[in-house]
C-alpha positions in Angstrom: 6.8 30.6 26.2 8.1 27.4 25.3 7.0 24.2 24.4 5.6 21.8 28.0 7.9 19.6 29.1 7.4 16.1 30.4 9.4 15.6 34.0 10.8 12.5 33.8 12.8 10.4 31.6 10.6 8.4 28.3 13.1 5.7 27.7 13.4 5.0 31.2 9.1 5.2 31.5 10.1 7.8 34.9 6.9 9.9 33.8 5.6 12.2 36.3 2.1 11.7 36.8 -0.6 13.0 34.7 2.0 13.7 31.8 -0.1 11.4 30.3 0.7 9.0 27.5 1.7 11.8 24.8 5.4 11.6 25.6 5.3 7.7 26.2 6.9 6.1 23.7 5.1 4.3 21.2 7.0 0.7 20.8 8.0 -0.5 24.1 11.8 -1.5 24.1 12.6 -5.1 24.2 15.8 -6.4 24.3 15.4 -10.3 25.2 17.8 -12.2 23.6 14.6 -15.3 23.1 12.7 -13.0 20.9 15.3 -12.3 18.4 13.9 -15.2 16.5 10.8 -14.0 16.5 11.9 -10.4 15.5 13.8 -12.1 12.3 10.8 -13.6 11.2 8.7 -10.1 11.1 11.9 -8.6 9.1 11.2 -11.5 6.7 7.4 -10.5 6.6 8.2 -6.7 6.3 10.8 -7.7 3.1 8.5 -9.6 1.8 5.1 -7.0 1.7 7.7 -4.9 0.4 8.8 -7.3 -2.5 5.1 -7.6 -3.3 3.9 -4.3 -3.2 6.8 -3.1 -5.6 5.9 -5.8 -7.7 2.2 -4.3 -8.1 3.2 -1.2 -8.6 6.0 -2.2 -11.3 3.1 -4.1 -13.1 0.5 -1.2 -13.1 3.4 0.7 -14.6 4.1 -1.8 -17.5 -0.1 -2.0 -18.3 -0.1 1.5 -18.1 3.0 2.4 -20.4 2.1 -1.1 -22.5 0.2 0.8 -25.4 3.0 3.6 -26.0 5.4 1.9 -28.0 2.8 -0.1 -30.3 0.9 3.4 -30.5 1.3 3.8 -34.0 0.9 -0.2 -35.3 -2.6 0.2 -33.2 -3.9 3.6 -34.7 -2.9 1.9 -38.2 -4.2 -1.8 -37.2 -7.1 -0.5 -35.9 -7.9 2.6 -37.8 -8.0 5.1 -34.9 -7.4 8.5 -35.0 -5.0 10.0 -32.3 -7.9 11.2 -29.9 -9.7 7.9 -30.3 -6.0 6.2 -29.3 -5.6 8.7 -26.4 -9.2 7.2 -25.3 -8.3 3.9 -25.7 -5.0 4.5 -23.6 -7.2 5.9 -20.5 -9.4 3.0 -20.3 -6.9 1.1 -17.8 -6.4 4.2 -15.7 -10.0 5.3 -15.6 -10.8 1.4 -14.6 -8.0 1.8 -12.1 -10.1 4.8 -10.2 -13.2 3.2 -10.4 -11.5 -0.3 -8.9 -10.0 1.2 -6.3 -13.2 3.0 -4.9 -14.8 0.3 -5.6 -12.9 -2.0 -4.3 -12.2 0.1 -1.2 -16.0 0.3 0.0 -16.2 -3.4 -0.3 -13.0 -3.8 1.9 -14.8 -1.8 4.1 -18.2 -3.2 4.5 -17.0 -7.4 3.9 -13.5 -7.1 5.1 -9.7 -7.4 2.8 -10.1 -11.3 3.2 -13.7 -11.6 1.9 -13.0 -9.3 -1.0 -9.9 -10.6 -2.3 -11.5 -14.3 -2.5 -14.0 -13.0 -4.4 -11.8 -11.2 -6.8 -10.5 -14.4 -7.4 -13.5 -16.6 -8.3 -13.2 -15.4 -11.6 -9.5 -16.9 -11.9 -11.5 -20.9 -11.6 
């Protein structure tokens, strides 16, 4: 017993009937020479998220790695003992989890646009 078979060709869209759309592809094929503009322009967009979303994670990665070099000048500064300068190291990650459930729920319920103006008030 093998797996079923769609008769027909996908690329072509030759699908026998009630095949159904499980074999269709999922991003029709366009090959107009007019939209190539238009396709640039979503490569730019896609570089771009990109570019911004390794950004974010590059800078959650400095906060989080910040306090490990200075570890030493802050337990002596400060007068900490190691366990109190492992708790003050897990503040930004434990405020990390609670932002991003947080922040995740109130995506959900007043939309990404809503939210991230509001996370921004405080910048004024």
């Amino acid at each position: 017993m093998g797996k079923p078979r769609a008769s027909g060709d996908v690329r072509t869209g030759a699908l026998a009937s009630g095949s159904g759309g499980a074999t269709a592809p999922l991003l029709p094929r366009n090959d107009r020479t007019a939209d190539a503009k238009v396709q640039g322009g979503s490569l730019f967009m896609v570089l771009l998220s990109t570019a911004v979303a390794v950004c974010g994670a590059f800078e959650f990665g400095t906060c989080v790695g910040y306090s490990a070099p200075t570890q030493s000048g802050i337990e002596r500064e400060l007068g900490l003992s190691m366990a109190e300068f492992a708790i003050f190291g897990s503040v930004l990650t434990i405020g990390a989890m609670i932002g991003a459930v947080t922040s995740g729920r109130l995506a959900d319920s007043l939309g990404r646009k809503m939210v991230a103006c509001a996370l921004l008030l405080h910048y004024y």
